[in-house]
C-alpha positions as CSV (number, residue, x, y, z in Angstrom):
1,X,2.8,11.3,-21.8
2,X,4.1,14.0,-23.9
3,X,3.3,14.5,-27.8
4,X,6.9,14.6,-28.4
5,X,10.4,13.3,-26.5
6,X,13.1,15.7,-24.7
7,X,15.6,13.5,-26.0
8,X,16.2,10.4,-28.0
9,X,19.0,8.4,-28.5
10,X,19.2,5.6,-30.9
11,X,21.5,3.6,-33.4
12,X,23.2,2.2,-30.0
13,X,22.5,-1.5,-28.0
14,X,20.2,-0.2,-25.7
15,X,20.8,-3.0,-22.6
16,X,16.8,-2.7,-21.0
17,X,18.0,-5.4,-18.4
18,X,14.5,-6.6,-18.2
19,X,13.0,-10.1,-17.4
20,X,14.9,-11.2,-21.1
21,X,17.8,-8.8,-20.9
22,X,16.1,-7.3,-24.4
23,X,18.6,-5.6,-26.6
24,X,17.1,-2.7,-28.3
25,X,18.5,0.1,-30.7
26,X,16.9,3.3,-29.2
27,X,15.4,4.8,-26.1
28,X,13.6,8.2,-25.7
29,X,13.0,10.3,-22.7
30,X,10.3,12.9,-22.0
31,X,10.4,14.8,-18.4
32,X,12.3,12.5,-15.9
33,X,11.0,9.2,-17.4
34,X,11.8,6.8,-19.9
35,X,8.6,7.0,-22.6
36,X,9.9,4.3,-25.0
37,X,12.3,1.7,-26.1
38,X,12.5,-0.3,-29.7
39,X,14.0,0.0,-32.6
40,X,15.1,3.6,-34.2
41,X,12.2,4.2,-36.5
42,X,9.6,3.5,-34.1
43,X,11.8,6.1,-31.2
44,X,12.6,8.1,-33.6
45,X,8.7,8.5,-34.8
46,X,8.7,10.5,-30.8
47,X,10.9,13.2,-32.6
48,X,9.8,17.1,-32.6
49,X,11.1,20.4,-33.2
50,X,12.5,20.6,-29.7
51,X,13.8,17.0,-29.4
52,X,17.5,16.9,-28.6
53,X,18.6,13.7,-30.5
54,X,21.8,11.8,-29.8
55,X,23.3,9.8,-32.3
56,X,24.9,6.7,-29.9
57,X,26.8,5.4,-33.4
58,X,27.0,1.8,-32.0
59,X,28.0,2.5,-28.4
60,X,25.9,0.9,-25.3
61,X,23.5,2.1,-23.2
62,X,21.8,0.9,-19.6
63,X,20.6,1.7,-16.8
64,X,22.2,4.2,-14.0
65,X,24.5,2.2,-12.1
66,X,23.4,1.3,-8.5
67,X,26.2,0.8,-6.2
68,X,24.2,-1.4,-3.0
69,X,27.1,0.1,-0.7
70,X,28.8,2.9,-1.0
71,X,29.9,5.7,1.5
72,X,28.7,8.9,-0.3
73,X,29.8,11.3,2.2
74,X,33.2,9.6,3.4
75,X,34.1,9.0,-0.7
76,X,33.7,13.0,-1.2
77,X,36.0,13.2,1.9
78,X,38.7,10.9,1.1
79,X,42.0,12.5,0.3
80,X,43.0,15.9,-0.7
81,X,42.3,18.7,0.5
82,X,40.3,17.3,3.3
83,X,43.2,14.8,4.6
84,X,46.5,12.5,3.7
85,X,45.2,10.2,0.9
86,X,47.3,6.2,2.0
87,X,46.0,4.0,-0.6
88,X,49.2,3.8,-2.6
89,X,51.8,4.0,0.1
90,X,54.2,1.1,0.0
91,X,56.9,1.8,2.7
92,X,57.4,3.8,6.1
93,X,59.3,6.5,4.3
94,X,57.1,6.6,1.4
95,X,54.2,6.9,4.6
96,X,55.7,9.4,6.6
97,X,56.7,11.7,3.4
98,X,52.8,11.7,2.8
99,X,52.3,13.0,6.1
100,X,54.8,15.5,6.2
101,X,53.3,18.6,5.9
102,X,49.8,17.2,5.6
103,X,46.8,19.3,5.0
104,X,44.9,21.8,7.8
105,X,42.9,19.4,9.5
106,X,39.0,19.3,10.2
107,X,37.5,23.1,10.9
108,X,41.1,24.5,10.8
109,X,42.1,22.1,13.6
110,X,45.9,21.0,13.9
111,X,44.6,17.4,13.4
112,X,46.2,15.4,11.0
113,X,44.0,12.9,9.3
114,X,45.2,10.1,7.1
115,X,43.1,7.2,5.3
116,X,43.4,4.2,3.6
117,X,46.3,2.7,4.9
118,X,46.5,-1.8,5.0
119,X,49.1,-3.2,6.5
120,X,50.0,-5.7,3.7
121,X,51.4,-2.8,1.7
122,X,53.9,-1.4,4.0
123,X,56.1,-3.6,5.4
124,X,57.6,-2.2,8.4
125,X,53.7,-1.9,9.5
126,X,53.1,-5.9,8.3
127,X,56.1,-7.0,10.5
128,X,55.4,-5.0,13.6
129,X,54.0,-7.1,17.0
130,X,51.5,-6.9,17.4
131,X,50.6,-4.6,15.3
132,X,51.4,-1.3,13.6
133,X,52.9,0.7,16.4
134,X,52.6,4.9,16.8
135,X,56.5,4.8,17.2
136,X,56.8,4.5,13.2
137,X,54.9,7.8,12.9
138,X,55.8,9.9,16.1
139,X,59.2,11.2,14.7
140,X,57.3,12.7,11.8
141,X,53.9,13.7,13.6
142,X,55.7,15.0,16.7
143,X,53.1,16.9,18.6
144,X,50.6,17.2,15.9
145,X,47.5,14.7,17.0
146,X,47.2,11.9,14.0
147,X,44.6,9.4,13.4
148,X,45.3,7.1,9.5
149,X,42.3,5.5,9.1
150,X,42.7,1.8,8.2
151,X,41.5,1.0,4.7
152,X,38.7,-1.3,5.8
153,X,37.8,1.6,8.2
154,X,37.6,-0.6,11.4
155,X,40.3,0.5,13.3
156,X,42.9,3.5,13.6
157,X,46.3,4.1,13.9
158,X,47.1,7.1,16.0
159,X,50.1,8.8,17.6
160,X,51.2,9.6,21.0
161,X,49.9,13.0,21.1
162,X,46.5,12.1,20.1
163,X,46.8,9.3,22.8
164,X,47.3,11.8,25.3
165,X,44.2,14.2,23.8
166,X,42.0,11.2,24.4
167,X,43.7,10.7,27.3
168,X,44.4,6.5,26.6
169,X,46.8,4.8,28.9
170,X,47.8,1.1,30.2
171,X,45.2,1.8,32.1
172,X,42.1,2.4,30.0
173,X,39.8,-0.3,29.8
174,X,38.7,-1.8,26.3
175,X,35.2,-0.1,25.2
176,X,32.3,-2.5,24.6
177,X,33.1,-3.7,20.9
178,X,36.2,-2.8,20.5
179,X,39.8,-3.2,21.6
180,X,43.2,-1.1,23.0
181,X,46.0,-3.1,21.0
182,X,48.5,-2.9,23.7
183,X,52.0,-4.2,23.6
184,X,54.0,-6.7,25.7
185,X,54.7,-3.6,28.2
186,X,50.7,-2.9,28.5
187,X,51.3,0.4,27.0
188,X,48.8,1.1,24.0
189,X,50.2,0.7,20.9
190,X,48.4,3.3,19.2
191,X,46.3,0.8,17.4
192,X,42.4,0.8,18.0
193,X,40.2,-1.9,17.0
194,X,36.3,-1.4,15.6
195,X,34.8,0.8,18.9
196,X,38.0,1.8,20.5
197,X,38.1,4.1,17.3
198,X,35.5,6.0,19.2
199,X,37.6,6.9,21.9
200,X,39.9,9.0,20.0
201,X,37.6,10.4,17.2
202,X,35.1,11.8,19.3
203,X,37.8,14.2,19.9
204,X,38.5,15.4,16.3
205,X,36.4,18.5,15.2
206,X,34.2,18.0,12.1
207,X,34.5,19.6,8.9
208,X,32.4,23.4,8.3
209,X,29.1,22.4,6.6
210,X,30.5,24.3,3.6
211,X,33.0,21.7,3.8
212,X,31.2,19.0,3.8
213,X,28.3,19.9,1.1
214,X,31.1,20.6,-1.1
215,X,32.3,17.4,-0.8
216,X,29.3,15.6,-1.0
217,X,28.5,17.3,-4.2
218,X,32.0,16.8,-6.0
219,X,31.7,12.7,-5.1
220,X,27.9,12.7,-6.7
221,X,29.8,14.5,-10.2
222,X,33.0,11.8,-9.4
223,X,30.0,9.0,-9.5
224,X,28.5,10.2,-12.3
225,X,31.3,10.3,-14.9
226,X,31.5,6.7,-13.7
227,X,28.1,5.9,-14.9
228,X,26.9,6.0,-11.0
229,X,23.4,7.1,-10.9
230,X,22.3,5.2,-7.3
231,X,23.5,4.5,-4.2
232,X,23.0,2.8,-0.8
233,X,24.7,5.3,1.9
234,X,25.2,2.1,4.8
235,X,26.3,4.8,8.1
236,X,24.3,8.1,7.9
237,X,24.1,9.4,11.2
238,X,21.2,12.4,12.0
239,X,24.2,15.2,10.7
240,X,24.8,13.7,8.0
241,X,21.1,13.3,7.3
242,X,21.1,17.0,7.2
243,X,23.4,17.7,5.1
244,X,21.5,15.4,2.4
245,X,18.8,16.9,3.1
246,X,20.0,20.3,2.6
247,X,21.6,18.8,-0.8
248,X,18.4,17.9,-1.7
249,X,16.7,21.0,-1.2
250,X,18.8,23.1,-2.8
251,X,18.7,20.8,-5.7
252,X,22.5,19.7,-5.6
253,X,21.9,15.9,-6.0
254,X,22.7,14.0,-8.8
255,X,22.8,10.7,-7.4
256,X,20.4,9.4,-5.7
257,X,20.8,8.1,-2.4
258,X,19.2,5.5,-0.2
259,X,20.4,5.9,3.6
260,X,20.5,3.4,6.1
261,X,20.8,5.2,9.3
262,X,23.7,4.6,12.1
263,X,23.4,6.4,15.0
264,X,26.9,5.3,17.0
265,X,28.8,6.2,13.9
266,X,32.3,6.6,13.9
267,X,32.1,3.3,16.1
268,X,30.4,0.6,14.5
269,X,29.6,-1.1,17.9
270,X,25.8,0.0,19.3
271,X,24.0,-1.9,22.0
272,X,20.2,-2.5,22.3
273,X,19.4,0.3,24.4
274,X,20.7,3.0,22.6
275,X,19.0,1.7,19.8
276,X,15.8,2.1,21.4
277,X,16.3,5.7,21.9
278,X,17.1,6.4,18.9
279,X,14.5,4.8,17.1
280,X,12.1,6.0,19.8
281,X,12.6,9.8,19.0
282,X,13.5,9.1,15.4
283,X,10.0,8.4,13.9
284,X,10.6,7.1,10.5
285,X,10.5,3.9,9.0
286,X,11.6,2.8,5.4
287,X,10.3,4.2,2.6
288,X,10.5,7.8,4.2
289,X,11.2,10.2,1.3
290,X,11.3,10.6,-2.6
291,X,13.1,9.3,-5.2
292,X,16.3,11.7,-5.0
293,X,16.7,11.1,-1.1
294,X,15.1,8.4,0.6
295,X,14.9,6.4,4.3
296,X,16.2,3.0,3.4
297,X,16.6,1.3,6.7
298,X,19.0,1.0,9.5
299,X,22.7,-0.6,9.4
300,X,23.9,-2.9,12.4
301,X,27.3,-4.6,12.7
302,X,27.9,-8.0,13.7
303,X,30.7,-8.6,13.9
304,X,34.7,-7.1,12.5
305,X,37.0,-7.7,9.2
306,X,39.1,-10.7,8.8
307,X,42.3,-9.1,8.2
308,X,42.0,-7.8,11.8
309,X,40.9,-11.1,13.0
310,X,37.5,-9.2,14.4
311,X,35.1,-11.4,11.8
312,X,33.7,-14.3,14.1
313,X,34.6,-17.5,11.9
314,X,33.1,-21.0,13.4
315,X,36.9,-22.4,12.0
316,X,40.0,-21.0,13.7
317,X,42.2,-18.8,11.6
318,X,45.6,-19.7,11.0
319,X,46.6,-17.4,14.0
320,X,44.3,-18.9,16.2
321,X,41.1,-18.0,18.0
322,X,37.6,-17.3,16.2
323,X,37.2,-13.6,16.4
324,X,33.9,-12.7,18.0
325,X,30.7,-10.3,17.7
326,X,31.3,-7.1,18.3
327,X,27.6,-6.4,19.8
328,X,27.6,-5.6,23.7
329,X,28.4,-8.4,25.9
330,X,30.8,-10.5,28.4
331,X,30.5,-13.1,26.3
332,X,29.7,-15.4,22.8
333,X,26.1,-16.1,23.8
334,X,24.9,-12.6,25.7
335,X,26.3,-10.8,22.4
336,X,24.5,-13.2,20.2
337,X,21.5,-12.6,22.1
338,X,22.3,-8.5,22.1
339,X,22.1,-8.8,18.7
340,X,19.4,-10.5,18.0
341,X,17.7,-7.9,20.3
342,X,18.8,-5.0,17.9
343,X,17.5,-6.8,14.7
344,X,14.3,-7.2,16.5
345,X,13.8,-4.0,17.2
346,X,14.5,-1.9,13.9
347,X,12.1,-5.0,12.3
348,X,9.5,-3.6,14.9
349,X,9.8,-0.4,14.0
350,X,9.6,-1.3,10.0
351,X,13.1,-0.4,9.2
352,X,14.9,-2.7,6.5
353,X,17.5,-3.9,8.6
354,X,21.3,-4.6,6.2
355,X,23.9,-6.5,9.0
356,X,27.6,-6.2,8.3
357,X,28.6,-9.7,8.4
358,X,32.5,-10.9,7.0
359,X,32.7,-14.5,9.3
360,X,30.3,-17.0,8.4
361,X,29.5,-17.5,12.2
362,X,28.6,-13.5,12.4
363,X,26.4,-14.5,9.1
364,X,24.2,-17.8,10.6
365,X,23.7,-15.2,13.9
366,X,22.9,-12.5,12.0
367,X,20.1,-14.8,9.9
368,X,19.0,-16.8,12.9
369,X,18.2,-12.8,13.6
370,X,16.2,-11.6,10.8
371,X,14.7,-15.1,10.3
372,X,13.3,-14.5,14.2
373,X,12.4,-11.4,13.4
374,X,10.3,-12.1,10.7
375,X,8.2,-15.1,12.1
376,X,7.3,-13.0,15.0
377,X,6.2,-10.3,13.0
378,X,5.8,-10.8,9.3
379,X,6.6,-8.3,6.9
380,X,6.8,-9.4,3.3
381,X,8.3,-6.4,1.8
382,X,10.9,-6.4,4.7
383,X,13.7,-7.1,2.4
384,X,16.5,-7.4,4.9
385,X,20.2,-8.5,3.5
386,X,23.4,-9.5,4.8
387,X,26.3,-6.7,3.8
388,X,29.6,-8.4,2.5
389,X,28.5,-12.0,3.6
390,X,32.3,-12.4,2.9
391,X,32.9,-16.0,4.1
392,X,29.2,-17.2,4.5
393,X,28.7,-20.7,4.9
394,X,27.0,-23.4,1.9
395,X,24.4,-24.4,4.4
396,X,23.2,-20.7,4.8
397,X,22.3,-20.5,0.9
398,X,18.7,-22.3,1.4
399,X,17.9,-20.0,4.4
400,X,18.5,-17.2,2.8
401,X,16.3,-17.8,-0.2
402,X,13.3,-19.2,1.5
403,X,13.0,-15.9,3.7
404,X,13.9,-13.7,1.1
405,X,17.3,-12.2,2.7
406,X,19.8,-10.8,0.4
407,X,23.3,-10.4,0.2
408,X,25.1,-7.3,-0.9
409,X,28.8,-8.5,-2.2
410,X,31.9,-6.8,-2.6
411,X,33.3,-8.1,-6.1
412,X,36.0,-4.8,-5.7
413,X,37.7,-5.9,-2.6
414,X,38.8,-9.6,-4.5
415,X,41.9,-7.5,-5.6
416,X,42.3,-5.0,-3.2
417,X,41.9,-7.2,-0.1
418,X,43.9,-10.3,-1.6
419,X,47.2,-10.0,0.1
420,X,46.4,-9.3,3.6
421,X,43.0,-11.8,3.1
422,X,44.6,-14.7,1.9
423,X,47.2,-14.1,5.3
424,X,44.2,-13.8,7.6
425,X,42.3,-17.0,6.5
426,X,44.4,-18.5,3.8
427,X,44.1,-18.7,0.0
428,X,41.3,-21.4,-0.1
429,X,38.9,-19.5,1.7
430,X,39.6,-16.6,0.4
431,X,39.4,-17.9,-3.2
432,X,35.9,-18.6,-2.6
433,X,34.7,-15.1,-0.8
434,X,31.2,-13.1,-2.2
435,X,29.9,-16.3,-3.9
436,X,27.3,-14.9,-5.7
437,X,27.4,-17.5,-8.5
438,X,26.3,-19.8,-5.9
439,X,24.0,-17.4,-4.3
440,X,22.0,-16.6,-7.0
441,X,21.9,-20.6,-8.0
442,X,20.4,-20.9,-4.6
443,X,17.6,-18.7,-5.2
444,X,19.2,-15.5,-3.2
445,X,19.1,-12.1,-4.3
446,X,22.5,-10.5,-4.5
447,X,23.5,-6.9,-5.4
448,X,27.1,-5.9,-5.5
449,X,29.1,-3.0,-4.5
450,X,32.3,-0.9,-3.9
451,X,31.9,-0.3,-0.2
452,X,33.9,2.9,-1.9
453,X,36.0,4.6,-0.2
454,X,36.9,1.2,0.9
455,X,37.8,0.6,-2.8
456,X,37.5,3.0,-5.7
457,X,33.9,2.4,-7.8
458,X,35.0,0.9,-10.4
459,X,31.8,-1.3,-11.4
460,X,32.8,-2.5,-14.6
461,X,36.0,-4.2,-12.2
462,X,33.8,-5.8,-10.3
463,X,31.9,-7.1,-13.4
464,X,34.9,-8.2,-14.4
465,X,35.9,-10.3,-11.8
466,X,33.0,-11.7,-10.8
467,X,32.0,-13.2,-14.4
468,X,36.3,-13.9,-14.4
469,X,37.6,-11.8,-16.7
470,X,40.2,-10.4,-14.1
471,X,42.3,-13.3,-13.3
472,X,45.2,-12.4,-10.8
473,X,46.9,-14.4,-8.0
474,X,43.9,-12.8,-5.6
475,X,40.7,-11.8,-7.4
476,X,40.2,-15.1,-9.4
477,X,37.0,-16.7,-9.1
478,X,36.6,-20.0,-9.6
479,X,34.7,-21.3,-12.7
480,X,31.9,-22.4,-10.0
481,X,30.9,-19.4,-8.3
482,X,31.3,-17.0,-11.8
483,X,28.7,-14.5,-13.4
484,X,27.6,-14.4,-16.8
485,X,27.9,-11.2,-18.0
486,X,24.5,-10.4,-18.0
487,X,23.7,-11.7,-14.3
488,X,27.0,-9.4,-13.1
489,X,25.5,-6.3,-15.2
490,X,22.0,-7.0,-12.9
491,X,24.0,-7.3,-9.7
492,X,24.5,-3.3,-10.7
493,X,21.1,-2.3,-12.1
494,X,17.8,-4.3,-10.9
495,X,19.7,-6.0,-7.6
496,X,20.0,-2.4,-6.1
497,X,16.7,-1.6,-6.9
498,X,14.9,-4.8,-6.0
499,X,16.4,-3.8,-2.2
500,X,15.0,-0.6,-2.3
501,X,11.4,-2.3,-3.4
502,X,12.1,0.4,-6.3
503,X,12.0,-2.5,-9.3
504,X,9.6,-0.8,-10.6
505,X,11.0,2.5,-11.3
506,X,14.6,1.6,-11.2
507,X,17.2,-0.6,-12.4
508,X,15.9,-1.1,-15.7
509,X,15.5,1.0,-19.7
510,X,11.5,0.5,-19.9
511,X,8.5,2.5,-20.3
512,X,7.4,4.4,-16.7
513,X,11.0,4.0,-15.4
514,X,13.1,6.9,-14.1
515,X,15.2,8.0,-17.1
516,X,18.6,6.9,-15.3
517,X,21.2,5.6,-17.6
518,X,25.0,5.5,-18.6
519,X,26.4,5.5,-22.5
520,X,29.7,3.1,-22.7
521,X,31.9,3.7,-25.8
522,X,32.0,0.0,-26.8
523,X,29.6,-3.6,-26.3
524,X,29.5,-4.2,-22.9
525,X,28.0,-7.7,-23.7
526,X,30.9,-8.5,-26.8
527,X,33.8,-6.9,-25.5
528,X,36.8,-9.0,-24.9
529,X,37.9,-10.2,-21.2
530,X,40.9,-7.5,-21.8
531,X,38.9,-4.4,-23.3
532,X,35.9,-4.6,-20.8
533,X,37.8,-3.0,-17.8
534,X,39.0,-0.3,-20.5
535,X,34.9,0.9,-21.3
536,X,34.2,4.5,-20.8
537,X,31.3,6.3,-19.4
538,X,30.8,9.1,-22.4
539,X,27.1,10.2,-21.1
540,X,25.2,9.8,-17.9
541,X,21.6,11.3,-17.6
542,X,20.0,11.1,-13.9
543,X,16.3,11.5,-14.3
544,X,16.3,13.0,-17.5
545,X,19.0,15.2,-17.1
546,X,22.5,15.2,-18.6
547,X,24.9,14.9,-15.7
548,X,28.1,13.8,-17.4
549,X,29.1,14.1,-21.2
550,X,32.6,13.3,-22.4
């Protein structure tokens, strides 16, 4: 330990987020560690010449936000220049004025790419049957191949032309996982569900590695002025591996990042077999890596998104039918079975395994999985957790605590999902989606997350709603299933890092941890219900370096 501190900062409420959630006054920081935490005369006593004090005049610090899901790459990608930012489009016109004249597509391409589009917000797409149909954006695309990405980012909406690229007719048969929407003349309707993404995307060119580093390294600064310090990348296929790789070489990371590796990525779908060869040639298991850029395990899907009717529910949705897995298979039982297969196999090879699971049927499969898994081949640091675990069952809870399988919810998507969610599976159910109050009652661990771009990373929103301080005709919890303030602040901090077996050195303002933390310009813990949405990051350090100041 140094003589003196780099840096001190005191008169504040230092949030340790420890075992008591102690509230101190000052923390200092010497190299990339945190040296010492108390009160301001005993910090301050760490002082030297060269120590660069900070003065936090009553505002709060804690630890680096973790977001447990969050597409790093995609976020930096999402919207301008790189394509036709859809999130706030209300109407056809209002749609097709954003794509007029869109932006150069991928490596100078003529493709025109759109994202973030739900069907709940534009109405001529919500009363379309049976679905959103490439007629409502031909006049305006003409001859220019278009794919909008969904919000959710399991399925696309594409035009004729790109139809034609990927050469998709009446005839084409559905991929494995996935599905052709077609209309009542058999013609595709432009609409591709979860794999059948694949089909057309495989055709679009990527963007120049420039391009893409760029990206990368503006979403890290984005994620840092919002406190963001952490992150769980869920789809990193080998380029993309590269590229953080070369980020992390050059020293151009200032988030960290935890990868779970896809291999099928743009389509979520995978099958056994070519999960074998990739993990045969990969050689690397969890763990792999340092503290900036590490292996954190592999990402499967089970099964789709309600809103879509693709999550396999064991109750029927309003519309009818169950929805199903989305693993390879001619039916229920030889996809449960393919997917128990896949979990098996990137146990064996001792990587974490996080399942995307919305429908509480997709959850108990997924579970019976990783329970199997780990009977026939114990691993206690295995870790494994259940991503979204939107609509998971009560009788789950008890399983997932005794075999230590967490859940990563997604507190963000209770107001951006609402009207198209309630539609799917009515307001009940929906009311009573992510229940981490129960979960953690249960004895499960539970980390939240943006699933950003899916939603913007707004992490003091989802603290906000889950401990019920954003009530609204969607996103209101009810008074069983809410957060304290102080378990929704760990859901951020020591959840993340508890996944990453990283407790140690992350998620928490102690002695020996990584000097990761975010300054807020009011009391987190005291703020009122309407003023704790209106916080501001003012200072984020990432291992002992300043990486945002307001």
């Amino acid at each position: 330990m140094a003589d003196h501190a780099d840096m001190i900062l005191t008169g504040g409420r230092v949030l340790t987020v420890d075992a008591g959630f102690t509230v101190a006054s000052a923390v200092a920081i010497s190299g990339d560690r945190i040296t010492a935490v108390g009160d301001d005369d005993r910090v301050r006593a760490l002082a030297g010449p060269a120590t660069e004090v900070v003065d936090l005049a009553g505002r709060t610090a804690l630890p680096g936000i973790n977001d447990a899901h969050l597409h790093l790459a995609m976020f930096g990608l999402a919207g301008p220049p790189y394509c036709v930012d859809l999130n706030g489009v209300d109407s056809l016109d209002a749609l097709n004025d954003a794509l007029t004249d869109g932006p150069i597509g991928p490596g100078g391409s003529q493709w025109l790419i759109g994202e973030g589009w739900r069907e709940a917000n534009i109405p001529e797409f919500d009363a379309a049957v049976p679905g959103p149909h490439r007629s409502l954006i031909d006049t305006v695309t003409a001859d220019r191949p278009t794919v909008l990405h969904h919000a959710s980012r399991h399925s696309v909406l594409v035009n004729t032309a790109a139809l034609r690229i990927a050469g998709i007719t009446r005839d084409t048969p559905d991929p494995e996982g996935g599905r052709i929407v077609r209309g009542t003349d058999g013609e595709p309707t432009g609409l591709l569900l979860e794999g059948a993404k694949g089909l057309i995307t495989q055709y679009v060119p990527d963007h120049s590695e420039k391009e893409r580093l760029d990206a990368i390294e503006s979403a890290m600064r984005k994620l840092n002025a919002l406190g963001i310090t952490s992150v769980t990348d869920p789809i990193v296929w080998p380029e993309l591996l590269r590229d953080y790789t070369s980020l992390r070489r050059d020293g151009r990371m200032s988030v960290r990042v935890n990868a779970l590796l896809h291999w099928d990525w743009p389509s979520p779908a995978s099958t056994s077999e070519r999960l074998e060869t990739a993990l045969g040639f990969a050689g690397l298991s969890t763990g792999l890596g340092d503290d900036w850029l590490r292996i954190g395990g592999a990402k499967l899907f089970a099964d789709g998104v309600p809103t879509q009717c693709t999550a396999w529910l064991h109750g029927e949705y309003p519309s009818g039918g169950h929805g199903h897995l989305i693993t390879a298979g001619g039916d229920d039982d030889a996809r449960y079975e393919e997917l128990l297969r896949m979990i098996e196999l990137a146990h064996r090879n001792r990587l974490q395994v996080q399942v995307h699971v919305t429908g509480d049927r997709a959850a108990d499969a997924a579970t019976d999985g990783l329970i199997g898994a780990l009977k026939a081949d114990p691993w206690p640091d295995a870790r494994h957790a259940l991503i979204h675990g939107t609509l998971l069952s009560e009788e789950s809870y008890a399983r997932l605590a005794e075999h230590d399988i967490s859940v990563i919810t997604s507190s963000l998507m209770k107001s951006h999902s609402g009207a198209s969610m309630t539609r799917a599976i009515g307001a009940d159910r929906w009311s009573r989606a992510f229940p981490a109050g129960a979960l953690l009652k249960a004895g499960v661990h539970v980390a939240d997350s943006s699933d950003a771009p899916i939603t913007f990373p707004d992490w003091l929103r989802g603290i906000a709603t889950f401990a019920g301080a954003e009530p609204g005709p969607f996103s209101d919890v009810p008074r069983d299933l809410r957060l304290t303030r102080e378990q929704a602040i760990r859901l951020w901090t020591t959840a993340g890092a508890y996944l990453e077996n990283a407790e140690d050195r992350k998620g928490t303002l102690t002695p020996g941890s990584l000097a990761d933390l975010v300054v807020l310009d009011g009391d987190l813990l005291k703020a009122d219900d309407g003023a704790l949405q209106r916080l501001t990051p003012t200072l984020t350090i990432a291992g002992g370096r300043v990486v945002h100041t307001a």
